[in-house]
Backbone as CSV, one residue per row, in Angstrom:
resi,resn,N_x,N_y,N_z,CA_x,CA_y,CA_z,C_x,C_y,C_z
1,UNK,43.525,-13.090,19.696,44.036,-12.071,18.790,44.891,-11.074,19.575
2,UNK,46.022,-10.617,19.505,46.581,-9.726,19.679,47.355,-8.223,18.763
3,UNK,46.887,-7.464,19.355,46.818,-6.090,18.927,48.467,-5.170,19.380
4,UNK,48.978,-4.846,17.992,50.382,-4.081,18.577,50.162,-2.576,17.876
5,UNK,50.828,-1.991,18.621,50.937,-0.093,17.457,51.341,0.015,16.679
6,UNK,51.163,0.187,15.428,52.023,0.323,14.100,52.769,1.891,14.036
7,UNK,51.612,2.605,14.265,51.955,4.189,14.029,51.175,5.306,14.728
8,UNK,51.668,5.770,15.218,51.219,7.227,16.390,51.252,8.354,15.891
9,UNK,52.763,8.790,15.527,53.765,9.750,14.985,54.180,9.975,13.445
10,UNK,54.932,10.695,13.385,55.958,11.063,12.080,56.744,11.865,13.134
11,UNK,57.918,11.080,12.541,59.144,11.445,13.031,59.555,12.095,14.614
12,UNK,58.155,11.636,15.505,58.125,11.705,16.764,56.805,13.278,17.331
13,UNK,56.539,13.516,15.779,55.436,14.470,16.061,54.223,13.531,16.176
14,UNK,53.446,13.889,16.930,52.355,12.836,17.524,51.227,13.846,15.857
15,UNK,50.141,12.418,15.731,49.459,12.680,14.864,48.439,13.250,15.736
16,UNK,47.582,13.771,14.745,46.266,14.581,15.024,45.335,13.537,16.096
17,UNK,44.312,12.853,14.796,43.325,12.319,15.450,42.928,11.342,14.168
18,UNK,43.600,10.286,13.987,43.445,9.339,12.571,41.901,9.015,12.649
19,UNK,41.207,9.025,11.680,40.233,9.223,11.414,39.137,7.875,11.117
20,UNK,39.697,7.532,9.691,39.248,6.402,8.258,40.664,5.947,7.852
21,UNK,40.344,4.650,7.407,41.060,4.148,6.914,40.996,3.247,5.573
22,UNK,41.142,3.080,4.237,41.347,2.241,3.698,42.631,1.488,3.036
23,UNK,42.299,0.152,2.426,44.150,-0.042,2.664,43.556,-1.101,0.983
24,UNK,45.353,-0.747,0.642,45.219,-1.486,-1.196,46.578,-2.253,-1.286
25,UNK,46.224,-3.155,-1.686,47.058,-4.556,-2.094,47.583,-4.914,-3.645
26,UNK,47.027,-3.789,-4.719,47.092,-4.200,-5.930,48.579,-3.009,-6.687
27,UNK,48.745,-2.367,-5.898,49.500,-1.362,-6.154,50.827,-1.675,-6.143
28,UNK,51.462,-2.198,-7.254,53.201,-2.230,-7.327,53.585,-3.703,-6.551
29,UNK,52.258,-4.194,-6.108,52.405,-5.245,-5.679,53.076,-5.062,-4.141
30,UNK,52.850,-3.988,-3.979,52.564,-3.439,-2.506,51.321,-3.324,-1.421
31,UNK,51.453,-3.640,-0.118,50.378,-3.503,0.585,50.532,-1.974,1.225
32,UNK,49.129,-1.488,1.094,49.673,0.251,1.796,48.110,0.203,2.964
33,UNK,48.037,1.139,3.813,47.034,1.453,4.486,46.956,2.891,4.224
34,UNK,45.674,3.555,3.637,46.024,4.876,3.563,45.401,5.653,4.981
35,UNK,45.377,6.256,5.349,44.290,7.007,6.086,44.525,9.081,6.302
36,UNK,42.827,9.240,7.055,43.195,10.501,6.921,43.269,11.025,8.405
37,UNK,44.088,12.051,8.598,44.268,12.514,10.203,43.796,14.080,10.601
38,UNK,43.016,14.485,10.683,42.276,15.930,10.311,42.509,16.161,12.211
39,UNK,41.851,17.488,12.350,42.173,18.109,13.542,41.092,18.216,14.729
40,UNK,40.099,16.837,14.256,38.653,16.965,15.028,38.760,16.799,16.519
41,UNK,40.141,16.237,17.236,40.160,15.739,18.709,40.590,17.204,18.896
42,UNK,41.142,17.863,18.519,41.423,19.258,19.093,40.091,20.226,19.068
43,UNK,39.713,20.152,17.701,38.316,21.249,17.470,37.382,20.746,18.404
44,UNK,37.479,19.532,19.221,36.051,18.966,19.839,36.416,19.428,20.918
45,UNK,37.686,19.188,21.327,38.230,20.050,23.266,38.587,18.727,23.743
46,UNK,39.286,17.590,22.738,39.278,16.117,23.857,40.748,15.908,22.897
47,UNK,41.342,16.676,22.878,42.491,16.926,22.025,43.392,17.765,22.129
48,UNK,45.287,17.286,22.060,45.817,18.767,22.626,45.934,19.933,21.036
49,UNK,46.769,20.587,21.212,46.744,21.480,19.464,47.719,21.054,18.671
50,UNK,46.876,20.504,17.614,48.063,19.771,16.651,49.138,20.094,16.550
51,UNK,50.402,19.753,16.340,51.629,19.551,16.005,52.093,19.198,14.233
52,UNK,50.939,18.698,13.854,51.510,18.342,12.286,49.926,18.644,11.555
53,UNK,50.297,19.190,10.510,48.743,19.510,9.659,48.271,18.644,9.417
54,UNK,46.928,18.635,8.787,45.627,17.494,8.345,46.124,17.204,7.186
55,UNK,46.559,15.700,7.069,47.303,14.786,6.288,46.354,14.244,5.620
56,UNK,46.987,13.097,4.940,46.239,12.027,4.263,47.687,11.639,3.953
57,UNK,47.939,10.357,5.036,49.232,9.389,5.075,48.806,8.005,4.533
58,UNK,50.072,7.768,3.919,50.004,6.077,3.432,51.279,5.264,4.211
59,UNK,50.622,4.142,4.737,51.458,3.482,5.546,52.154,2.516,4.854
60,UNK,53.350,1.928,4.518,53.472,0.911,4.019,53.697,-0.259,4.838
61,UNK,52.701,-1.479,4.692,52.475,-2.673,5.648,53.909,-3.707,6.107
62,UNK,54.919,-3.230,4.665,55.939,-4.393,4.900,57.048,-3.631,5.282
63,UNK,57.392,-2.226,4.717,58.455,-1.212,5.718,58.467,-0.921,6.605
64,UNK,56.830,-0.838,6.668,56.410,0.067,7.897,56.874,1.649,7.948
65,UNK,56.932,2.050,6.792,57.315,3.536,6.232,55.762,4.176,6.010
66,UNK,55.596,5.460,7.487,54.906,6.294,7.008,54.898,7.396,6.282
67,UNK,54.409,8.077,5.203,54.813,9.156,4.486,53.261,10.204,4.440
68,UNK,53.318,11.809,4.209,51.995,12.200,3.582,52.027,11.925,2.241
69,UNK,50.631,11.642,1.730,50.705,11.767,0.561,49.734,12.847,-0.283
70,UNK,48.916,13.325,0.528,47.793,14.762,0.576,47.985,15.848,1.629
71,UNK,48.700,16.667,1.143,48.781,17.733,2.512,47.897,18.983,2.394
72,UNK,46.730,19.291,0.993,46.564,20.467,0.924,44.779,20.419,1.594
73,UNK,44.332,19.639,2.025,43.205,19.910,2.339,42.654,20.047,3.514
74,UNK,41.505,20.787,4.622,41.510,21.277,5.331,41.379,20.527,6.815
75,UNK,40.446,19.738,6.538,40.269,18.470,7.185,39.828,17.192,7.016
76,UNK,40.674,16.211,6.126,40.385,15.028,5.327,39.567,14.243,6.361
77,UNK,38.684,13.541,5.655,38.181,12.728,6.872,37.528,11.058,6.554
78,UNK,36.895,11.096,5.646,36.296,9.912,4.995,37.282,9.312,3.599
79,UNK,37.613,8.427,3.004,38.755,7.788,2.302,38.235,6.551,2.137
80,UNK,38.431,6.134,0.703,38.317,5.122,-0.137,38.511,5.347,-1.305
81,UNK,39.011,3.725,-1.890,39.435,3.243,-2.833,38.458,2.392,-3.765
82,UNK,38.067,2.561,-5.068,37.267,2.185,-5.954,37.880,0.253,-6.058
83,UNK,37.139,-0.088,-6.427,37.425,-1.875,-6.917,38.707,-2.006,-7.320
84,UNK,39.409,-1.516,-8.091,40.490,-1.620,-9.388,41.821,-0.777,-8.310
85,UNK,41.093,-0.153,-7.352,42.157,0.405,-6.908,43.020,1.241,-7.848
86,UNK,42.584,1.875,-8.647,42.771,3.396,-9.601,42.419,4.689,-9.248
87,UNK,41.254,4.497,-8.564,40.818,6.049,-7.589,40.711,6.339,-6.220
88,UNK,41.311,7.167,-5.749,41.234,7.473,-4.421,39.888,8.566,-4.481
89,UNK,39.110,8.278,-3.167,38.263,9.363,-2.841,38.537,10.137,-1.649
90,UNK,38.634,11.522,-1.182,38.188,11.948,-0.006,37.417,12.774,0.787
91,UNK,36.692,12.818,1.400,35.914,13.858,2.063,36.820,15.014,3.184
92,UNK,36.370,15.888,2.175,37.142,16.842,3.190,35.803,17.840,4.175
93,UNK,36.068,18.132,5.260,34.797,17.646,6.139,35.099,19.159,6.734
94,UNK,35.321,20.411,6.153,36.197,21.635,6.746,34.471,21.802,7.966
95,UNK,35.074,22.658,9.016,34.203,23.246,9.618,33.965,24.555,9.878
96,UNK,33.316,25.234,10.155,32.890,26.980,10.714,33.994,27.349,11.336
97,UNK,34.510,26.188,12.530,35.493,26.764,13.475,36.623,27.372,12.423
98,UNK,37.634,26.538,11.029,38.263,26.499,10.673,38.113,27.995,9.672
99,UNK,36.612,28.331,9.460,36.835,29.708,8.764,36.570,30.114,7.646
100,UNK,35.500,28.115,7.135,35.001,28.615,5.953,34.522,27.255,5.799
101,UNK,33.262,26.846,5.172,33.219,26.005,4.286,33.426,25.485,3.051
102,UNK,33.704,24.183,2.926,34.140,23.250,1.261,33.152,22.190,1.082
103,UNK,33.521,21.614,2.473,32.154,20.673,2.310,32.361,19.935,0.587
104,UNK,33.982,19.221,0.023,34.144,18.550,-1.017,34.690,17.478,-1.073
105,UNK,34.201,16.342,-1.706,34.439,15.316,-1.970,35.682,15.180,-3.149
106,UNK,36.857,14.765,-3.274,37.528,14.586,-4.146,37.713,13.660,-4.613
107,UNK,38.266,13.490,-5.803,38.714,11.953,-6.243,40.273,12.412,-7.112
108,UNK,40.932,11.228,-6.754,42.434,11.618,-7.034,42.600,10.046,-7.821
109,UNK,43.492,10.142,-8.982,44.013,8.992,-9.875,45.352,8.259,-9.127
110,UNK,45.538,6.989,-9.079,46.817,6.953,-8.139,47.881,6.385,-9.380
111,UNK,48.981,6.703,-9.323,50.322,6.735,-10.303,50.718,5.110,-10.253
112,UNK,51.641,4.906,-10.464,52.452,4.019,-11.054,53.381,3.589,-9.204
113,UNK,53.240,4.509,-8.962,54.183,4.238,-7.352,52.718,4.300,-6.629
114,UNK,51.736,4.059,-6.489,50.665,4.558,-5.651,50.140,5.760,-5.024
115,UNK,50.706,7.023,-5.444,50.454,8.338,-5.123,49.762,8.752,-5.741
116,UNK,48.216,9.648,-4.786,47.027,10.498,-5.411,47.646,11.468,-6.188
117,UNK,47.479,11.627,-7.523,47.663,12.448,-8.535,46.258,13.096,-9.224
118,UNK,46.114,14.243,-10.023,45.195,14.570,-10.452,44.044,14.930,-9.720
119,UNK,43.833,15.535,-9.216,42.929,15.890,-7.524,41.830,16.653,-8.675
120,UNK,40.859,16.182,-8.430,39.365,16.857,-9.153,38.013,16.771,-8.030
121,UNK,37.528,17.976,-8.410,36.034,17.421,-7.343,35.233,16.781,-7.929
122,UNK,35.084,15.890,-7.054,34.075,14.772,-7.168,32.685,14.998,-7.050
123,UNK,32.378,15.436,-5.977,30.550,16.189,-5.364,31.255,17.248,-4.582
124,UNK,30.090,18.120,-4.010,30.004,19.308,-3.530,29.008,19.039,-2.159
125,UNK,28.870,18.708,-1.580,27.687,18.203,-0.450,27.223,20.026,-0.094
126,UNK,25.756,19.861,0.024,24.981,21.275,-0.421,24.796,21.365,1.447
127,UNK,24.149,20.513,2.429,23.702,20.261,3.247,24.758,20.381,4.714
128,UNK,25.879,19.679,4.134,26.762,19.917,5.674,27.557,18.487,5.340
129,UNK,28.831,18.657,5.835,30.274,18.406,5.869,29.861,16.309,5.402
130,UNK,30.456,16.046,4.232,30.614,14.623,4.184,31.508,14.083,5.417
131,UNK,30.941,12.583,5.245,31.620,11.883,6.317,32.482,10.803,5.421
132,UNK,31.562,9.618,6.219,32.130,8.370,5.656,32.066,7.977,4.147
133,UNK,32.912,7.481,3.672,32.411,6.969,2.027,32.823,5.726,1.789
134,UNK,32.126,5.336,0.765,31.912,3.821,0.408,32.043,3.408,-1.178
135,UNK,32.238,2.619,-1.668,32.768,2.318,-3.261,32.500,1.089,-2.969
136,UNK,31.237,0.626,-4.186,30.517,-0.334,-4.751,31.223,-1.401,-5.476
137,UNK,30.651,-2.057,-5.714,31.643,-3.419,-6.487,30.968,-2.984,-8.443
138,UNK,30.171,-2.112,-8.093,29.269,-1.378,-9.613,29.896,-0.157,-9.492
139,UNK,30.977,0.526,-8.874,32.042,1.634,-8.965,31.071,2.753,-8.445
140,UNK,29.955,2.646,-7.636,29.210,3.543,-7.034,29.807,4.070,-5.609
141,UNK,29.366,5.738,-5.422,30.123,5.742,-4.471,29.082,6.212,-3.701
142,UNK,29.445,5.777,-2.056,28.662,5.813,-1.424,28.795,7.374,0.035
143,UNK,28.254,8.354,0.532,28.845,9.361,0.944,27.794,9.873,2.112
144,UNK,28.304,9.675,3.356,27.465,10.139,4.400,27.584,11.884,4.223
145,UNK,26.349,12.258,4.394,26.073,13.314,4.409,25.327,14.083,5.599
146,UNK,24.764,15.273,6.029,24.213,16.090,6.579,22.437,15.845,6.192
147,UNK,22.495,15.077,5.027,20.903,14.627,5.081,20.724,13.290,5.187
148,UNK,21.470,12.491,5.028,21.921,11.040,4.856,22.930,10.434,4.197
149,UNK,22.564,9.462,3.434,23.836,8.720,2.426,23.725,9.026,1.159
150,UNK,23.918,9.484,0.459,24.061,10.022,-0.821,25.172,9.130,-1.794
151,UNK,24.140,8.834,-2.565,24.897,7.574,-3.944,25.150,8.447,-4.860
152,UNK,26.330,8.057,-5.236,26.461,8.837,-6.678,27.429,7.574,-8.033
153,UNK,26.824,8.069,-9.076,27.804,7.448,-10.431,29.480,7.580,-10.230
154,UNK,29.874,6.941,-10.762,31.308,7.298,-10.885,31.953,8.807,-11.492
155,UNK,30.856,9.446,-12.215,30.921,10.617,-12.728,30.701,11.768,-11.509
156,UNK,29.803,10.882,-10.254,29.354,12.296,-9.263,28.077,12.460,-9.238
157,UNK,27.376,11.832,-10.471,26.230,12.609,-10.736,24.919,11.456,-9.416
158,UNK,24.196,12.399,-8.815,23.628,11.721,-7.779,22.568,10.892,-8.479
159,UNK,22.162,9.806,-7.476,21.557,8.928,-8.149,20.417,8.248,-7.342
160,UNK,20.247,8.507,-5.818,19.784,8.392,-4.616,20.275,8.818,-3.822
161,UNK,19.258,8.833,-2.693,19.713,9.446,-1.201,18.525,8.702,-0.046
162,UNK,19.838,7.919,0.695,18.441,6.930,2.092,18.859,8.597,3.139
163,UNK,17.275,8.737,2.999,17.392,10.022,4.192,17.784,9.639,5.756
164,UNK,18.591,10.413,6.118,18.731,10.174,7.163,17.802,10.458,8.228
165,UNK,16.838,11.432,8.225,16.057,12.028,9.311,14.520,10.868,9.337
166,UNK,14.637,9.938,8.499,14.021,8.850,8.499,14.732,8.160,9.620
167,UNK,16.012,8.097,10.152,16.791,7.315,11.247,16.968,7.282,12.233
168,UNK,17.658,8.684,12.152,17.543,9.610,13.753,17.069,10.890,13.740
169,UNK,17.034,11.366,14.947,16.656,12.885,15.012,17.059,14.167,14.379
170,UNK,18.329,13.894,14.352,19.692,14.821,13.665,19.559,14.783,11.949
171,UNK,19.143,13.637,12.008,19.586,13.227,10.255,20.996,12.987,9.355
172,UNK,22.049,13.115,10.470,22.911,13.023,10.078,23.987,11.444,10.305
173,UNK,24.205,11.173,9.447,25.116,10.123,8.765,26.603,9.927,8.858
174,UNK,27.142,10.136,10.400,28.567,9.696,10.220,29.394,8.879,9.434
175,UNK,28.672,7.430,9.951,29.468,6.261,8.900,28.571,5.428,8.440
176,UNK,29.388,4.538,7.688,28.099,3.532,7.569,29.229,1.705,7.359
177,UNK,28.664,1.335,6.585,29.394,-0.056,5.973,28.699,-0.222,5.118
178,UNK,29.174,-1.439,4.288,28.320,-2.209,3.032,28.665,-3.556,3.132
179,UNK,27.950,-4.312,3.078,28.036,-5.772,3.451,27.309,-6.610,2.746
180,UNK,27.660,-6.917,1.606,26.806,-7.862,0.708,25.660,-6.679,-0.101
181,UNK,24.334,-7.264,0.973,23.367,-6.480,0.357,22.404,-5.706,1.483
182,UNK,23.478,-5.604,2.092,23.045,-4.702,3.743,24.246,-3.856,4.189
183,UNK,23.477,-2.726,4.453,24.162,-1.620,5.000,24.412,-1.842,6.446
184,UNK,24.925,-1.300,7.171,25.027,-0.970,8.172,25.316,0.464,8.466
185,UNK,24.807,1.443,9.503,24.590,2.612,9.458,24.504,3.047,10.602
186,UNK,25.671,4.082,11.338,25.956,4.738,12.328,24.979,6.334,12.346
187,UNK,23.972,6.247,12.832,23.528,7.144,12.541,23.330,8.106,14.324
188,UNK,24.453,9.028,14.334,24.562,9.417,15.881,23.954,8.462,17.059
189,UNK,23.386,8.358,17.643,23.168,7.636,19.015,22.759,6.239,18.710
190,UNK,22.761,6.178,17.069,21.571,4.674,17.204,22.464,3.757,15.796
191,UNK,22.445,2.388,15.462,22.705,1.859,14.733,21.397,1.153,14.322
192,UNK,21.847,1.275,12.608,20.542,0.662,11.647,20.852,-0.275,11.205
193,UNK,20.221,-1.251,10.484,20.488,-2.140,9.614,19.768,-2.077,8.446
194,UNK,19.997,-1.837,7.441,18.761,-1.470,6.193,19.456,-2.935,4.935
195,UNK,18.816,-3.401,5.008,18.076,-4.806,4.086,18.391,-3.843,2.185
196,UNK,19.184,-4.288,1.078,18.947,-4.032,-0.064,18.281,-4.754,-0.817
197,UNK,18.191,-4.605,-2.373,17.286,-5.499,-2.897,18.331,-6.408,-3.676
198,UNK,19.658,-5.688,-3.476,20.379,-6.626,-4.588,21.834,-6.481,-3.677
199,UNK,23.012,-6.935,-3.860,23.744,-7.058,-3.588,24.926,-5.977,-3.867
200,UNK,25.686,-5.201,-2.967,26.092,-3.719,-3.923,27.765,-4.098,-3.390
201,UNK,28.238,-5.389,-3.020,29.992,-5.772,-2.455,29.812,-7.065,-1.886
């Protein structure tokens, strides 16, 4: 297998610190990669000081045209796309350093050209900054949290939560995966494997 760079930059401004990625094939009959680029390699000290704000860019696979397509949120970080590829989700993951908490999950409708339109909150995470998120093949969404993974309806409305402090010490839930009918789960220093009862992709 060999590995080449697609994208670093915009227009020779070096990006932040690309984050998540998901990518959609059903759109205009276009392939896009979206992802989000927030300012965490700088806020951590393993980073120089951004040059371009916390995006949420869509790549296109066959131009190779990067564009933003979310510029108003503080630090996007977690991103996905529902089954049908009609909803965008994102976690915006703001921190203390930045001067305030949001700690909100959004969900955005995508148009006719593939652009997030209609920006509504999705959840509110009570506990500390969402991470990773996940979308079910049953339109469930799936949302690392500050206590664990937190499921919710397509409406938001919660529906479970695999605790995290059952995992690790921290309790906290960077990323995870979904794989059939097994998770997989980054839970700071340690990786899980948790067994479902049914099949959720």
């Amino acid at each position: 297998m060999v590995s080449r760079l697609v994208v670093n930059s915009w227009f020779g401004l070096r990006l932040n610190s690309p984050n998540d990625v998901t990518f959609s094939t059903k759109i205009a009959g276009r392939k896009y990669m979206c992802f989000t680029d927030p300012p965490f390699a700088y806020l951590q000290g393993f980073g120089s000081l951004p040059q371009m704000g916390s995006y949420v860019y869509r790549f296109d696979l066959t131009t190779e045209e990067l564009r933003p397509v979310i510029t108003d949120l503080m630090a996007p970080n977690g991103i996905a796309l529902d089954q049908d590829e009609m909803t965008l989700y994102v976690t915006d993951t703001e921190t203390n350093t930045l001067g305030k908490n949001t700690y909100v999950v959004y969900a955005y409708d995508l148009n006719n050209d593939g652009l997030p339109v209609n920006r509504r909150v999705f959840s509110v995470s009570s506990l500390g900054g969402p991470d990773g998120i996940k979308v079910d093949k049953a339109g469930r969404v799936w949302i690392g949290e500050a206590d664990g993974i937190n499921v919710r309806d397509k409406h938001g409305t919660l529906l479970g939560v695999i605790l995290g402090r059952n995992l690790c010490q921290s309790g906290v839930i960077s990323n995870f995966a979904l794989a059939g009918s097994t998770v997989i789960i980054l839970a700071q220093e340690q990786l899980w494997r948790l067994d479902l009862t049914m099949s959720v992709l």
